[in-house]
PyMOL CGO cylinders between C-alpha atoms (Angstrom):
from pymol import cmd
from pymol.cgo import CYLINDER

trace = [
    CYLINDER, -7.67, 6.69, -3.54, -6.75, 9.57, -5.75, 0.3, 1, 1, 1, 1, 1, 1,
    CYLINDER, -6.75, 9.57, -5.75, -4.04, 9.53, -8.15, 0.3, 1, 1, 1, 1, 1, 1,
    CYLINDER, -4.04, 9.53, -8.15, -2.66, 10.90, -10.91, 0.3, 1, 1, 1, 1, 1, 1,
    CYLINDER, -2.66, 10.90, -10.91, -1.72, 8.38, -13.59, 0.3, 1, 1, 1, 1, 1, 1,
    CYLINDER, -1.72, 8.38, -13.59, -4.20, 5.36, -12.90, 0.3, 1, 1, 1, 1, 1, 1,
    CYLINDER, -4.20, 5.36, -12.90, -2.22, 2.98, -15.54, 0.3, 1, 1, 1, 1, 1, 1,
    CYLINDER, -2.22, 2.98, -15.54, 1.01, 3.67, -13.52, 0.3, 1, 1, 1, 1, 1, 1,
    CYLINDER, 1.01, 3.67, -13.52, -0.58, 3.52, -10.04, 0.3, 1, 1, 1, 1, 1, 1,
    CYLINDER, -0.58, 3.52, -10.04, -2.67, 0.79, -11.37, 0.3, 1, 1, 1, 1, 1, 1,
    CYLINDER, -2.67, 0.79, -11.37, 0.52, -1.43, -12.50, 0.3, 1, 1, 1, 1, 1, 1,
    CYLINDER, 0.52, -1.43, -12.50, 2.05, -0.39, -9.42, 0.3, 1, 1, 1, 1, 1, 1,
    CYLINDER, 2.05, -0.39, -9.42, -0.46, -1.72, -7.00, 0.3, 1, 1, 1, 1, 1, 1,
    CYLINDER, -0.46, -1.72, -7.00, -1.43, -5.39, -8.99, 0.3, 1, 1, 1, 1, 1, 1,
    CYLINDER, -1.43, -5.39, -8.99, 1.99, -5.95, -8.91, 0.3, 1, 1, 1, 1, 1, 1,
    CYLINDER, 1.99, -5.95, -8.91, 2.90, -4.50, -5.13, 0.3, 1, 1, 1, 1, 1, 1,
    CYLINDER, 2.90, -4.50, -5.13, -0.50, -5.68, -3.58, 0.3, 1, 1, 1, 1, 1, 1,
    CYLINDER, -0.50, -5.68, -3.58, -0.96, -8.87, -5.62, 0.3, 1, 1, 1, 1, 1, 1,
    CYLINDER, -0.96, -8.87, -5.62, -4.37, -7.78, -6.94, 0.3, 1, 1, 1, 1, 1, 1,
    CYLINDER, -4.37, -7.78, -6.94, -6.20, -8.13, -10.36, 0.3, 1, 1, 1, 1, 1, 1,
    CYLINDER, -6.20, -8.13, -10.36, -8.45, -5.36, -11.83, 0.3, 1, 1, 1, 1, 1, 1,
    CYLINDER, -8.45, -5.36, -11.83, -12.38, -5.92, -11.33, 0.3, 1, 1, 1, 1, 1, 1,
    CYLINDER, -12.38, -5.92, -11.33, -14.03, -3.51, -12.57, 0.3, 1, 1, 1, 1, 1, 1,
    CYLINDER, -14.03, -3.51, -12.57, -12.38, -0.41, -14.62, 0.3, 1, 1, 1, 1, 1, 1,
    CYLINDER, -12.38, -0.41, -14.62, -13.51, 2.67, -16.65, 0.3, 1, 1, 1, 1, 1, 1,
    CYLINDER, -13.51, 2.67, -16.65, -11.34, 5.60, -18.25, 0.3, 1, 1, 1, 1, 1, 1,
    CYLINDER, -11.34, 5.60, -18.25, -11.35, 6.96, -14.98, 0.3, 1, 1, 1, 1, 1, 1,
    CYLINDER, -11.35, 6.96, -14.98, -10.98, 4.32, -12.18, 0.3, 1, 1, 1, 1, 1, 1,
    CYLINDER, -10.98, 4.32, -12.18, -10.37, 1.17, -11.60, 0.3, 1, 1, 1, 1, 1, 1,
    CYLINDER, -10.37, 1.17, -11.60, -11.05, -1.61, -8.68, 0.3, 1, 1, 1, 1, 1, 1,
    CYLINDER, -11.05, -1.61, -8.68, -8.81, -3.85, -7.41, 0.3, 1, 1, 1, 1, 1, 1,
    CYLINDER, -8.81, -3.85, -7.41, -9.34, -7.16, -6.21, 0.3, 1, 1, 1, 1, 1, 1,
    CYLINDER, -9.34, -7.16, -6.21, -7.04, -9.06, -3.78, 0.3, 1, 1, 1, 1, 1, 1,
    CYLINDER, -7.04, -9.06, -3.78, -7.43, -13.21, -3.84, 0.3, 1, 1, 1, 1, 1, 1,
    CYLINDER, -7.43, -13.21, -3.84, -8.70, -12.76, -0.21, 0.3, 1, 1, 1, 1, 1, 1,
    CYLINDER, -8.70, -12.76, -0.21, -11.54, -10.13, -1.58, 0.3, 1, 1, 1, 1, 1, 1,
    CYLINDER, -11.54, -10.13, -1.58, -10.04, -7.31, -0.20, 0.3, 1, 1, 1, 1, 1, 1,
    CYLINDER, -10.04, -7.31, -0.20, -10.27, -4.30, -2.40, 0.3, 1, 1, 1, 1, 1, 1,
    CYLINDER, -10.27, -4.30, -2.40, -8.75, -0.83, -3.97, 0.3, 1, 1, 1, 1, 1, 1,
    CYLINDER, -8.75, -0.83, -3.97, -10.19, 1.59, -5.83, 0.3, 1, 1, 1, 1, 1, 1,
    CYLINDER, -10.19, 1.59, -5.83, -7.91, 3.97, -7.78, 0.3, 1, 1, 1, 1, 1, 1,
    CYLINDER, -7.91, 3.97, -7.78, -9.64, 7.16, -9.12, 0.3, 1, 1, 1, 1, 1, 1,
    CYLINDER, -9.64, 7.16, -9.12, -7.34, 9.67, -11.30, 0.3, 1, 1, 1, 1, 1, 1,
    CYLINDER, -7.34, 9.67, -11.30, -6.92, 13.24, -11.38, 0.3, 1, 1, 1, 1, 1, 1,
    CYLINDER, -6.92, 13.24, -11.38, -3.87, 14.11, -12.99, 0.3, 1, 1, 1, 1, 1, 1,
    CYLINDER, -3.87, 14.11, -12.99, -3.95, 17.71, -11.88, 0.3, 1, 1, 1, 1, 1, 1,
    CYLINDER, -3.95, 17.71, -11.88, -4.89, 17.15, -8.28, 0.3, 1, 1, 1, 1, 1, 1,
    CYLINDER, -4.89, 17.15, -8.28, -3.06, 18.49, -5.45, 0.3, 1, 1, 1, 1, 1, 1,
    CYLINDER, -3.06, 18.49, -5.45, -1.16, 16.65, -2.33, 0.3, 1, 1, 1, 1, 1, 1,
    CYLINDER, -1.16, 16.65, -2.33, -1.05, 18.38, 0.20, 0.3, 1, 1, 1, 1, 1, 1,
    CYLINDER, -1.05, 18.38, 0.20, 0.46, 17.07, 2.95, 0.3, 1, 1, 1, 1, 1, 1,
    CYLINDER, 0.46, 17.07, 2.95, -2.04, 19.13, 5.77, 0.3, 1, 1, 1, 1, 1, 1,
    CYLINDER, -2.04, 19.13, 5.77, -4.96, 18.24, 3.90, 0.3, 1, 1, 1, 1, 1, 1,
    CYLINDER, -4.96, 18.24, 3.90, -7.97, 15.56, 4.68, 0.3, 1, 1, 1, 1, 1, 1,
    CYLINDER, -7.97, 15.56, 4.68, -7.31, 12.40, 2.01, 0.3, 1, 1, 1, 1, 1, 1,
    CYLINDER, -7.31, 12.40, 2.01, -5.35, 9.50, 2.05, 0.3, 1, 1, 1, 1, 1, 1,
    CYLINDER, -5.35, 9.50, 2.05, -2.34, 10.38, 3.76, 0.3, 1, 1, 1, 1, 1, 1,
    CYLINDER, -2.34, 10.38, 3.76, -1.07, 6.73, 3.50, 0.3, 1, 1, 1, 1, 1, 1,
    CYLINDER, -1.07, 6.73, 3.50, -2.46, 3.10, 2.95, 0.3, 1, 1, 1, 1, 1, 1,
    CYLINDER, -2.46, 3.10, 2.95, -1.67, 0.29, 5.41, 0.3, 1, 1, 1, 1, 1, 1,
    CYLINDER, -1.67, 0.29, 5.41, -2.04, -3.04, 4.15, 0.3, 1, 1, 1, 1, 1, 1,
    CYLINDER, -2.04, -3.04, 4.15, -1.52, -6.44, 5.93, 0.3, 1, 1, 1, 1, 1, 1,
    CYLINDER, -1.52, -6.44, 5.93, 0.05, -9.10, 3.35, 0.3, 1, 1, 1, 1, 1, 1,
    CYLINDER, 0.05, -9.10, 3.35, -0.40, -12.88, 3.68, 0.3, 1, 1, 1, 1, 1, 1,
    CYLINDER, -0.40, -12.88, 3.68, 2.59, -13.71, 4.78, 0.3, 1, 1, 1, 1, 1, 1,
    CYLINDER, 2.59, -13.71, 4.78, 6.11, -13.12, 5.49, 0.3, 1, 1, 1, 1, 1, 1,
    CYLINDER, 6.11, -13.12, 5.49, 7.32, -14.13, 2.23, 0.3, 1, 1, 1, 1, 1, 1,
    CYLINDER, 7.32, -14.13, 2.23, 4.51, -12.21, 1.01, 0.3, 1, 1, 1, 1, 1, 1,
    CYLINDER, 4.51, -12.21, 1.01, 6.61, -9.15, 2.74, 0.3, 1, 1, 1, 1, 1, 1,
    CYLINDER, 6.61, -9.15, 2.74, 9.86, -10.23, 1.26, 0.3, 1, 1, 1, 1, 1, 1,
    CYLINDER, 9.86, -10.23, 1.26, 8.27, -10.17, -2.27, 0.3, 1, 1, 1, 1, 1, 1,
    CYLINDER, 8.27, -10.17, -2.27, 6.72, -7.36, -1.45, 0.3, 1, 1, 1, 1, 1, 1,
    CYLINDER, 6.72, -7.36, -1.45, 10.09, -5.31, -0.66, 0.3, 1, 1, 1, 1, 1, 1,
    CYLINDER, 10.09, -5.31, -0.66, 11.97, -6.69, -4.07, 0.3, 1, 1, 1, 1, 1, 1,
    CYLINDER, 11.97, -6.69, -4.07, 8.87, -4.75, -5.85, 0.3, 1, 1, 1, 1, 1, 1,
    CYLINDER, 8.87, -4.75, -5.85, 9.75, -1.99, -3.81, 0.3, 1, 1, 1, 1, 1, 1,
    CYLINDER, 9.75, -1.99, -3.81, 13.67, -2.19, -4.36, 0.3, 1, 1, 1, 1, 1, 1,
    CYLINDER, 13.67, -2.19, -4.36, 12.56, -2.23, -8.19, 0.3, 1, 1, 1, 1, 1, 1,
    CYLINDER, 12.56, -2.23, -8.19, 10.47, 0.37, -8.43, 0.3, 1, 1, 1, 1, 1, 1,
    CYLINDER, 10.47, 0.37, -8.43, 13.30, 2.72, -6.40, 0.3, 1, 1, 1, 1, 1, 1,
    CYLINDER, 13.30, 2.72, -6.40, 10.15, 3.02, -3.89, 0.3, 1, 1, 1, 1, 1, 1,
    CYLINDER, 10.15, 3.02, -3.89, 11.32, 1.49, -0.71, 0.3, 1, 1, 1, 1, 1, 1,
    CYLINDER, 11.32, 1.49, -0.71, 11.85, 4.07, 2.82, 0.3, 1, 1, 1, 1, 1, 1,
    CYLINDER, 11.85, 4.07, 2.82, 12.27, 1.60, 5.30, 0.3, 1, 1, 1, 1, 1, 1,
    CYLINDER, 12.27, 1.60, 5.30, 11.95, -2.20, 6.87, 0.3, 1, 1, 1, 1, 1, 1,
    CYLINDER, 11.95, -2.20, 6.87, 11.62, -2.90, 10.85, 0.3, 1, 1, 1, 1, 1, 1,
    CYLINDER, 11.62, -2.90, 10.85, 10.11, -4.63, 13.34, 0.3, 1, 1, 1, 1, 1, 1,
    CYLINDER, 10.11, -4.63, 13.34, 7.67, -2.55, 15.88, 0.3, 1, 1, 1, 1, 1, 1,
    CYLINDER, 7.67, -2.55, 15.88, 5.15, -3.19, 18.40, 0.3, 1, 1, 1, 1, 1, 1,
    CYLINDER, 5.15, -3.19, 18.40, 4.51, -6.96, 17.45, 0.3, 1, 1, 1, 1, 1, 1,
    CYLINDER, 4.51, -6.96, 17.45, 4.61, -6.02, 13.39, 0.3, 1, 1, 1, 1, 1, 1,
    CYLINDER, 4.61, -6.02, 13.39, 7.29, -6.39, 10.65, 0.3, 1, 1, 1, 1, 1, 1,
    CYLINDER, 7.29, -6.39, 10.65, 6.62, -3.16, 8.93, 0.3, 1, 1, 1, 1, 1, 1,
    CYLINDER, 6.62, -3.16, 8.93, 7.68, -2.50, 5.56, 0.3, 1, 1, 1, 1, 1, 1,
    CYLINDER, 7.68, -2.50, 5.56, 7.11, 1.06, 3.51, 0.3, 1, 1, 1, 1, 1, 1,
    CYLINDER, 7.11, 1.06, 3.51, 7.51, 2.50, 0.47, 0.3, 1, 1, 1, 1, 1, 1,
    CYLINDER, 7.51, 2.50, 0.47, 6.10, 5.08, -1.54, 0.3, 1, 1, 1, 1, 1, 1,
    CYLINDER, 6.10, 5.08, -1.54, 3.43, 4.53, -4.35, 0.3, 1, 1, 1, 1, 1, 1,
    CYLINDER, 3.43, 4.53, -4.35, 4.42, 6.40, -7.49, 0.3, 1, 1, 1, 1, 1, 1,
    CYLINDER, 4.42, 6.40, -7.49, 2.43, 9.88, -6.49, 0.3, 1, 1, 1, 1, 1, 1,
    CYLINDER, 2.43, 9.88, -6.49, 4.34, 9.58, -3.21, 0.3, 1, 1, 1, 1, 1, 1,
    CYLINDER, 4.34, 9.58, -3.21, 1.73, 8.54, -1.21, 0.3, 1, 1, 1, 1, 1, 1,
    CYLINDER, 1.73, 8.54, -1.21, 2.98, 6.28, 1.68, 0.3, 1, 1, 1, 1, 1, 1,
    CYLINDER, 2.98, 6.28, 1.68, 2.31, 2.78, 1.90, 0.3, 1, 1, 1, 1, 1, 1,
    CYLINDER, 2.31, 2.78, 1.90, 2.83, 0.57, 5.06, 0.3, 1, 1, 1, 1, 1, 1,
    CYLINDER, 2.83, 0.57, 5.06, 2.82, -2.67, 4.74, 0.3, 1, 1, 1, 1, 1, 1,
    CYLINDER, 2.82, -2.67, 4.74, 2.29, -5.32, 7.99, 0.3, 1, 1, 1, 1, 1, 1,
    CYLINDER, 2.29, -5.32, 7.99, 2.83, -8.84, 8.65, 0.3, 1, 1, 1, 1, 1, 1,
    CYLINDER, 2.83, -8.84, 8.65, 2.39, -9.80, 12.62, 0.3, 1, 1, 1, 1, 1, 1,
    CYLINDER, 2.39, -9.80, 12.62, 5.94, -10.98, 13.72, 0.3, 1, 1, 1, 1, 1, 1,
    CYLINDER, 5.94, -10.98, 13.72, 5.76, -14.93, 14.82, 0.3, 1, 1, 1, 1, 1, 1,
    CYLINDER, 5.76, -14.93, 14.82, 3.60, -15.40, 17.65, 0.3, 1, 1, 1, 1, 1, 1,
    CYLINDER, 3.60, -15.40, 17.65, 1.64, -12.57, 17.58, 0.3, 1, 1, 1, 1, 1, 1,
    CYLINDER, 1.64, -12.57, 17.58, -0.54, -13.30, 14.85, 0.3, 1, 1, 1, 1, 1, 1,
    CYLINDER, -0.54, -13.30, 14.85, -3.78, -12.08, 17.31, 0.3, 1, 1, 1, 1, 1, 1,
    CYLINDER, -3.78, -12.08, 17.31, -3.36, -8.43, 17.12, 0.3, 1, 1, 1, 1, 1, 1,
    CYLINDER, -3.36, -8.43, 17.12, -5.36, -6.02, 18.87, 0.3, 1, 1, 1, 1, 1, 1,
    CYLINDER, -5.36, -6.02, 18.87, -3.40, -2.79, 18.42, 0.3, 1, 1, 1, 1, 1, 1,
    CYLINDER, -3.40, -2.79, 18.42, -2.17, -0.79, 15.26, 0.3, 1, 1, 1, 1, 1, 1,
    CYLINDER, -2.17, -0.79, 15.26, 1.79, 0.21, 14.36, 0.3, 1, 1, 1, 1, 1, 1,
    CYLINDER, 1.79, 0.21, 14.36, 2.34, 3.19, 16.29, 0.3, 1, 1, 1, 1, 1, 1,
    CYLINDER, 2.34, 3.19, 16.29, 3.92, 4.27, 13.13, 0.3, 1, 1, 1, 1, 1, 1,
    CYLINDER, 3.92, 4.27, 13.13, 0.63, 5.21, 11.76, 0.3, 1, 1, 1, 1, 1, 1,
    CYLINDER, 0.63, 5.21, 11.76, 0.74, 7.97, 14.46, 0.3, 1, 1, 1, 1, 1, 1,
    CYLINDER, 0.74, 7.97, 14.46, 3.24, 9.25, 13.06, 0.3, 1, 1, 1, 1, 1, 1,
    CYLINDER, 3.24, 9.25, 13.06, 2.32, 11.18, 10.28, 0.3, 1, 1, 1, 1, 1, 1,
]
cmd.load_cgo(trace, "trace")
C-alpha cells in the first residue's frame, strides 16, 4: 500500500490493526499481525490519489473479535478518523479513514454467522 508519510501511516496502522513492524527500510515497512497476517506500507510522499485510478482504493480487514472492533473504533474516535459503524449483510462493519484518506473497513461476523461465504456489499460501493 502506498502512502505518503510511512512513520505516520506506520503508527497509525500498529496501533489501528494491532500489528508490530517485521521488516523495515527508509522506504517501507512490513507489518505483522499476531495471527501472521501482513501489511506492507511503501511511501511516496508526492504520489497522487486519485480516486478513478487502479490502487488501493480501500483495505478491508477482519479483526479478532468484537471487542477487537470496539477498540478498534476508540483508535478511530482518537485519531478524528472514524465515517461510520453498522451492521450489514451478516457483518458489524466499522470504517474510518487512514491518515492519506484511504478507506479502511473493518469486519467482525455478527453472532452466529461466524461461517461467512459472502463479502459486505459495502465494498461495492466504491
Amino acid at each position: 500500500m502506498v502512502v505518503r508519510d510511512l512513520e505516520v501511516s506506520e503508527l497509525f496502522y500498529r496501533e489501528l490493526l494491532n500489528l508490530r513492524a517485521h521488516l523495515a527500510s527508509a522506504q517501507a515497512v512490513l507489518l505483522v499481525a499476531p495471527t501472521g497476517d501482513r501489511l506492507a506500507l511503501r511511501e511516496l510522499a508526492n504520489a497522487p490519489h486519485f480516486a478513478g485510478a487502479v490502487g488501493v482504493r480501500f483495505l478491508v480487514w477482519t479483526v479478532e473479535s468484537a471487542d477487537d472492533l470496539d477498540r478498534c473504533e476508540r483508535v478511530l474516535v482518537a485519531h478524528g478518523a472514524l465515517v461510520s459503524r453498522a451492521v450489514e449483510d451478516g457483518w458489524n462493519l466499522l470504517e474510518g479513514r487512514d491518515p492519506d484518506g484511504t478507506r479502511v473497513v473493518l469486519v467482525f461476523p455478527v453472532p452466529g454467522a461466524t461461517d461467512r461465504t459472502t463479502l459486505p456489499s459495502r465494498i461495492y460501493q466504491y
